[in-house]
N, C-alpha and C positions, 0 to 999 in steps of 0.2 A: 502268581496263582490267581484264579479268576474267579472272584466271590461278592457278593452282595456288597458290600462295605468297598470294594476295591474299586467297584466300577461304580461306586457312589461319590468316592474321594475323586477318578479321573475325570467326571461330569462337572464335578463342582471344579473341581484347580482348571479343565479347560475353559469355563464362565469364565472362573479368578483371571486368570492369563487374558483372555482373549478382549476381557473390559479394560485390564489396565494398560497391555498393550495399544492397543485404540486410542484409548485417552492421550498416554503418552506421543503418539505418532501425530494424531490431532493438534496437539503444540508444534512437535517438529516441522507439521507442515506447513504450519499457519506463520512459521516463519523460514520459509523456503528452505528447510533442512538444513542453516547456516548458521553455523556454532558460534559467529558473531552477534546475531539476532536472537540469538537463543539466550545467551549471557544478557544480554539488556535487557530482556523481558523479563528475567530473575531479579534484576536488580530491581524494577519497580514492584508494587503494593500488591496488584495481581500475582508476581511471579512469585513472592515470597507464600502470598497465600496458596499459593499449587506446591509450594514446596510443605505446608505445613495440613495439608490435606491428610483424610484418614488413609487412602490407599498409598500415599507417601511416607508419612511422619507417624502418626498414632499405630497404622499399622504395625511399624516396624519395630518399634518401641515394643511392642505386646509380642512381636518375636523376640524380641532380644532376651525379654524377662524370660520367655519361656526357655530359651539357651542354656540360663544358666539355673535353671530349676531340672534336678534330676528326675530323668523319665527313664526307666529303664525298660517298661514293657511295650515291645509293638502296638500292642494293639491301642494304647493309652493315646503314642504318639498317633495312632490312625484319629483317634478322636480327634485329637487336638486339632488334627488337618482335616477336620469335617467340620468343627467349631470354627475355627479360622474361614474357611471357602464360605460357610452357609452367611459368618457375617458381610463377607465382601459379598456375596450374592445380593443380601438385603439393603446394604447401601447402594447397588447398581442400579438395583430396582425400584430403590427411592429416589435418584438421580431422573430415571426413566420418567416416575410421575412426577417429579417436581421441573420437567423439561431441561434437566442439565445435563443429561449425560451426553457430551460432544463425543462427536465422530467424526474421523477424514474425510474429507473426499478418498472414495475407496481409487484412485488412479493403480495403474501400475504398480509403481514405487511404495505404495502405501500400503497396498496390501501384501507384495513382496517384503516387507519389512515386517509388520506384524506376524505374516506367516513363518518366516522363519525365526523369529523371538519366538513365536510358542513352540515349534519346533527344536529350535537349541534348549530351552528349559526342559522340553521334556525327554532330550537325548541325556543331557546333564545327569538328570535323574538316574534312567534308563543305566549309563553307565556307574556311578556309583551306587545304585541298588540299596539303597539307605532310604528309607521313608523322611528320617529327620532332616535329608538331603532338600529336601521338598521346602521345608522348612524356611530353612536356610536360605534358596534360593528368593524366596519372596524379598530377601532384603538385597537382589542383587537386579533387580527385571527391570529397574530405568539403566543399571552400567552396562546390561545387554543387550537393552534396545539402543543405546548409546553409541559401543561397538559396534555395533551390525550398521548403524546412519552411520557413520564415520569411513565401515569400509566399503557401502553400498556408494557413499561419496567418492572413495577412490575409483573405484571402477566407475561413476558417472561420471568422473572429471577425464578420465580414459575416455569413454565414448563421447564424452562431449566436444574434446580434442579431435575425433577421429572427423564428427559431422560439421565441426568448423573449418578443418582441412578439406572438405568437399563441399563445401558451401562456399570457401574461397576461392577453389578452382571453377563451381560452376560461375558464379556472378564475374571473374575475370573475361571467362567468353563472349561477356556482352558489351563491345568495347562503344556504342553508342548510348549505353546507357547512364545518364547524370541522377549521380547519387547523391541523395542531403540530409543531413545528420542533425537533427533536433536534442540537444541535451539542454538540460537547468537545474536547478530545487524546485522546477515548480513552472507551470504552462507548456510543456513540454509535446502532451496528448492534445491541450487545444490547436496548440501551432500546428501539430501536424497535421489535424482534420480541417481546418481552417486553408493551411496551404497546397492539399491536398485537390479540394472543390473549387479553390482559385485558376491553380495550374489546370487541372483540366479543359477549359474553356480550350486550351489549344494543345494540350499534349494529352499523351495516355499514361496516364499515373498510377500505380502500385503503393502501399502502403503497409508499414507493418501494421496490423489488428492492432483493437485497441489499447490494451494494458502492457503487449510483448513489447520489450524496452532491454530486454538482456543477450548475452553473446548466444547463448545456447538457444532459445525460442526465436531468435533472429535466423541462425543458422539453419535450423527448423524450417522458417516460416520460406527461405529461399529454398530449400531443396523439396520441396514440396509445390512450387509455382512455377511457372513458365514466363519468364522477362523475356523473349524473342518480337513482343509485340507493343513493347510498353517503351517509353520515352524516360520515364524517372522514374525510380525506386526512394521515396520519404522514408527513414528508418530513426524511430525514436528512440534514443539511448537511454540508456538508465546505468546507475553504479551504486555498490556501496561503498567499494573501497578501492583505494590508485592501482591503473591498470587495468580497466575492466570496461573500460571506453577507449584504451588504445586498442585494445583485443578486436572489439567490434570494428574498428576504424581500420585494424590492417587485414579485416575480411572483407569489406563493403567498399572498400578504397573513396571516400565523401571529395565530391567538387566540391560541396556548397556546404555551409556547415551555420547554423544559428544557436546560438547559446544566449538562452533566453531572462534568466538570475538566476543568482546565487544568493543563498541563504542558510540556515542554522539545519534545514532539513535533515535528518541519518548523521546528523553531528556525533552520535555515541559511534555511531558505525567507523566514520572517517577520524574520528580523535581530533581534530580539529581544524578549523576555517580553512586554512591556505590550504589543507590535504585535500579538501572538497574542489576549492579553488584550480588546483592542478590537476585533477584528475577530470574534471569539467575542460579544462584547457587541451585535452589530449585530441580535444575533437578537432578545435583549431588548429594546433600543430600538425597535425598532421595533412591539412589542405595543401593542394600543390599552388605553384605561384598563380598561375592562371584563374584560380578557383573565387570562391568569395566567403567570407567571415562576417556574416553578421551579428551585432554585437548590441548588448542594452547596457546604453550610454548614462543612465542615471543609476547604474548600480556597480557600486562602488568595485566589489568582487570582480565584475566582470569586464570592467574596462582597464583594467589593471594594465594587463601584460599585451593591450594589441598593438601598443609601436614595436614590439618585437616581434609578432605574425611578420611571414614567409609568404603572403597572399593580400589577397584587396581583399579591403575592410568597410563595412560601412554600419554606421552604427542609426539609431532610434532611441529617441527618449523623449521627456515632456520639460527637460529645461536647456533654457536656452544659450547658458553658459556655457555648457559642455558641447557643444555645438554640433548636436548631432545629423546627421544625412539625412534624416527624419524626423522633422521636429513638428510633435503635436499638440497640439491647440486647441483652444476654444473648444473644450468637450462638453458636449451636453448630453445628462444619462437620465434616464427615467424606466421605469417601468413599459415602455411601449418599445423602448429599444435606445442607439445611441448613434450621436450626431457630432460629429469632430473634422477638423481641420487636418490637413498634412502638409507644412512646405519640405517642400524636396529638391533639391538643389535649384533654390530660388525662384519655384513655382508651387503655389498657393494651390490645394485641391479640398472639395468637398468629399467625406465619406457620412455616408447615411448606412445603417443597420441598426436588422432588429432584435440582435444579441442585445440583453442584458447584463449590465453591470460597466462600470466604467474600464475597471481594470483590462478588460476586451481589448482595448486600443493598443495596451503592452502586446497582445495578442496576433491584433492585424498588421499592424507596423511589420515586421521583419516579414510577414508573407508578400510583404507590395514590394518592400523592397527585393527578394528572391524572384519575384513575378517579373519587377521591370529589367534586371538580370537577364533574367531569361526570356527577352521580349514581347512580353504582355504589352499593350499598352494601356493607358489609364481607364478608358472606357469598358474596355473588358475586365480591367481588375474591379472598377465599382460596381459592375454591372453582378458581379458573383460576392463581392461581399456584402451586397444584399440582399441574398439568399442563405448565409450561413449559418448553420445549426446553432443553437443556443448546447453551450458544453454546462452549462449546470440544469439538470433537470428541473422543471414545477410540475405539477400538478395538484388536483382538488383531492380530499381527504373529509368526505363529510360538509360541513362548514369550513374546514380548516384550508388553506395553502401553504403546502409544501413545498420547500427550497432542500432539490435531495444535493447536498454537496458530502455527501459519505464514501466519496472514494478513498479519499486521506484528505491529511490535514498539514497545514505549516504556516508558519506566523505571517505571511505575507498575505496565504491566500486564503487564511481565515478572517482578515481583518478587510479584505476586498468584499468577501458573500457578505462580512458585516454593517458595510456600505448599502449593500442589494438590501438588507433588511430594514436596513433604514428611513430606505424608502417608501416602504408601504403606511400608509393612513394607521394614523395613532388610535383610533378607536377600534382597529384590531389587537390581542394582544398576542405579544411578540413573545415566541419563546424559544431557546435554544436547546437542542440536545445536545451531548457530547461528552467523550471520557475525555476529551482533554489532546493534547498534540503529541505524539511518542518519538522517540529516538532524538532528542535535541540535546542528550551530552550537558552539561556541567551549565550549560546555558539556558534547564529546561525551566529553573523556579523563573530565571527574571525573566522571560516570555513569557509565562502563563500570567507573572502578576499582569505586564504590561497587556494581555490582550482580555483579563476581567477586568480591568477600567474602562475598553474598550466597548465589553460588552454590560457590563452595569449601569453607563448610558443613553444605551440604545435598545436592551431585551427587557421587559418585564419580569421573564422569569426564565432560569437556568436549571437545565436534569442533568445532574452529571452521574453518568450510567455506569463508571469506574471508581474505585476509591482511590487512586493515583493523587488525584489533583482537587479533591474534594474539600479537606481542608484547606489546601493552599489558596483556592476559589472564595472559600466561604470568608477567609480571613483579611484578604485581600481588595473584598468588592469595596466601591463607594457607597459610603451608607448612606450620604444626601439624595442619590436615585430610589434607593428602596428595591433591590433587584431581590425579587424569592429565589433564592439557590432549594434546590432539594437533591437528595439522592434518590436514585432507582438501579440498585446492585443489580438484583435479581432482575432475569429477562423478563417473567411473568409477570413482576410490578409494574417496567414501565410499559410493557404491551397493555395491561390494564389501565395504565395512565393514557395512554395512548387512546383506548376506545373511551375512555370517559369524556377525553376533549374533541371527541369527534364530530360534535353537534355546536362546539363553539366557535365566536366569533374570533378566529386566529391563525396567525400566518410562525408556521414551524422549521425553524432551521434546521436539516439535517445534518452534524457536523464532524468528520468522519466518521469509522466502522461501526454501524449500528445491528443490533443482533437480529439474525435471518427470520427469526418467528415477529419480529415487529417489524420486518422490511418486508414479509410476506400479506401482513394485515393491509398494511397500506399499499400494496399495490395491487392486491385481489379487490379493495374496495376503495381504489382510487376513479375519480370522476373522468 
């Protein structure tokens, strides 16, 4: 029946519905819809806190009591459900002005999911015709949204299947095309931009976009392109778990294949080292004998298994033990760019660039080597590596200099940008942001201790912008440096932190995911 009070409860439970749905999709996405990522996120300090949130935990508790408190008049219960809506109303809209209330990216997927969570709640209703139904419901709208991701993933794994099986048929057509396959924990996106403007000098190069590193955005990114005119397709792999790099590999069929290291990266994800180890490995196994396998010769993980490679091998490193096909030298790094050595099967060469950071050389190594493969010769390859993009962003910030490395984070190549910061002049002061390095599995406290020694140091002062790792930081630092740790939970604190030092003398690490309203500050009012 349609009455004042009726259509007051449907306004308010569609708010109710439509905030928490949001919210919760907003998680699901921010960890690719993947019930493995979703689980680790729970288990850290954030995820317990989303779990004990008032539209989660308190909410529900205040249904429960009301459950089993006898209500026998409708219209009692209609209260109760305008009491209940009107306060989720006012916490959404305190969320709104206190700038917390997250939202998806409305994509497809995103709004297909929340649209039909409000939908099934309000069919549920609908069919049981019970106001107290309503109720009820409220303590069930994460197991719904839950259901609906779980079966919106069957059917995506169906259609994901359908455009890998045509994505494998089209790139087979291209039989003059030489495909190479960049995977690691880490330098994966530089190698490929890096080998990407080398090779060109003489071939016509394709590349997957920058972040696309999975089967399904890979599959994508080739039925959507024309390779009729191109020479080489570069395809950066990425996995969380065994299998999902052979997947890509018997779509894309890889001549060339570099596996850059191996480390603790998505270690909750894989359950442990060798699992990363082997599923890293699926790129090389699967090269045919003709092809080539390059390999970083000082990391331990990754030189492991190449006397049993099916293919030619040629590895890169910087010691000389291990005696790699690339052995580099004599590097000299500064702020203006870097200058190193490469003997190469017993010929001594200069490289000059004006990348920053030493770590870079892990970086160029395996492209010179796939270059001379694929006959570059040397003067062309130095000729383009110094011209190559710096992959960690700077820029000016007021008085301040920005170091943005907020893509992600891992212990390898937080402790490389930690080297970059090092070297700026001590009368700036050095400060780091960061929640800390996520997905490192059972290995994540002795990383973090080891990489605040690292930075207690070298930084004068640490934000840490999660409570995760904030104790473990604070307790951990060396106290003969004197490093200020602080927190800034809240996004509006450290955005406020952030304009305060805007006018000082200081050079700022950005050190992964930093919150969009204080990545928006600094780059609307970056120099």
């Amino acid at each position: 029946m349609i009455s004042l009070i009726n259509i007051t409860i449907f306004i308010l439970w569609f708010l109710s519905a439509f905030a928490d749905y949001t919210d919760h999709t907003f998680i699901f996405q921010l960890k690719e819809y993947r019930w493995d990522r979703f689980r680790d996120f729970l288990s850290t300090k954030q995820g317990k806190n989303y779990l004990l949130r008032y539209n989660f935990f308190w909410r529900s508790l205040f249904v429960i009591l009301i459950l089993f408190w006898p209500i026998n008049e409708i219209i009692y219960v209609k209260y109760v459900l305008i009491a209940i809506f009107s306060i989720d109303l006012l916490y959404n809209l305190y969320k709104i002005i206190i700038k917390k209330f997250y939202r998806p990216n409305f994509t497809y997927k995103a709004t297909l999911i929340i649209g039909l969570a409000i939908f099934l709640e309000g069919l549920l209703f609908v069919l049981k015709r019970d106001w107290m139904a309503l109720i009820i419901l409220l303590l069930v709208r994460f197991l719904l949204i839950s259901l609906i991701v779980k079966i919106i993933n069957l059917l995506s794994n169906l259609i994901k299947k359908y455009f890998i099986k045509k994505a494998t048929q089209k790139i087979q057509k291209y039989n003059n095309l030489i495909v190479i396959g960049i995977t690691g924990s880490y330098g994966k996106t530089s190698i490929k931009k890096f080998l990407t403007q080398i090779l060109s000098v003489k071939y016509k190069v394709i590349s997957t976009p920058k972040n696309i590193n999975t089967e399904i955005g890979i599959a994508q990114f080739i039925l959507k392109n024309d390779f009729s005119d191109q020479d080489i397709f570069i395809v950066e792999m990425g996995a969380y778990k065994k299998g999902e790099i052979k997947l890509i590999c018997d779509m894309v069929n890889p001549k060339i294949g570099i596996l850059s290291a191996i480390n603790e990266q998505h270690l909750s994800l894989f359950g442990d080292i060798k699992t990363t180890q082997n599923t890293k490995y699926e790129l090389l196994r699967s090269l045919p004998v003709d092809g080539l396998a390059v390999v970083n010769m000082d990391n331990n993980y990754t030189r492991e298994f190449i006397n049993e490679l099916n293919t030619n091998v040629q590895t890169f490193g910087l010691n000389s033990e291990n005696n790699p096909t690339c052995l580099i030298k004599d590097i000299q790094a500064n702020l203006d760019g870097l200058h190193c050595k490469g003997l190469i099967n017993g010929k001594e060469y200069n490289v000059q660039t004006n990348l920053i950071g030493e770590f870079n050389v892990m970086n160029i190594a395996p492209c010179v080597l796939v270059a001379i493969f694929l006959g570059l010769n040397l003067e062309e390859i130095r000729k383009q590596i110094k011209t190559l993009p710096n992959n960690l962003e700077f820029f000016e910030y007021g008085n301040c200099k920005i170091i943005n490395d907020s893509y992600n984070s891992n212990p390898d190549g937080f402790k490389a940008v930690l080297d970059i910061l090092n070297k700026f002049p001590s009368d700036k002061k050095r400060i780091i942001i960061t929640r800390g390095m996520l997905e490192l599995g059972k290995e994540s406290e002795n990383l973090h201790k080891n990489i605040i020694e690292e930075i207690s140091f070298i930084a004068d002062e640490l934000v840490v912008i999660t409570p995760d790792f904030f104790k473990l930081f604070k307790e951990n630092a060396l106290k003969k440096y004197r490093i200020n740790i602080i927190e800034k939970f809240e996004h509006q604190d450290l955005l406020n932190y952030i304009k305060n030092i805007k006018n000082k003398n200081c050079v700022i690490l950005l050190e992964n995911r930093i919150p969009q309203i204080v990545m928006d500050e600094l780059r609307n009012n970056k120099k």
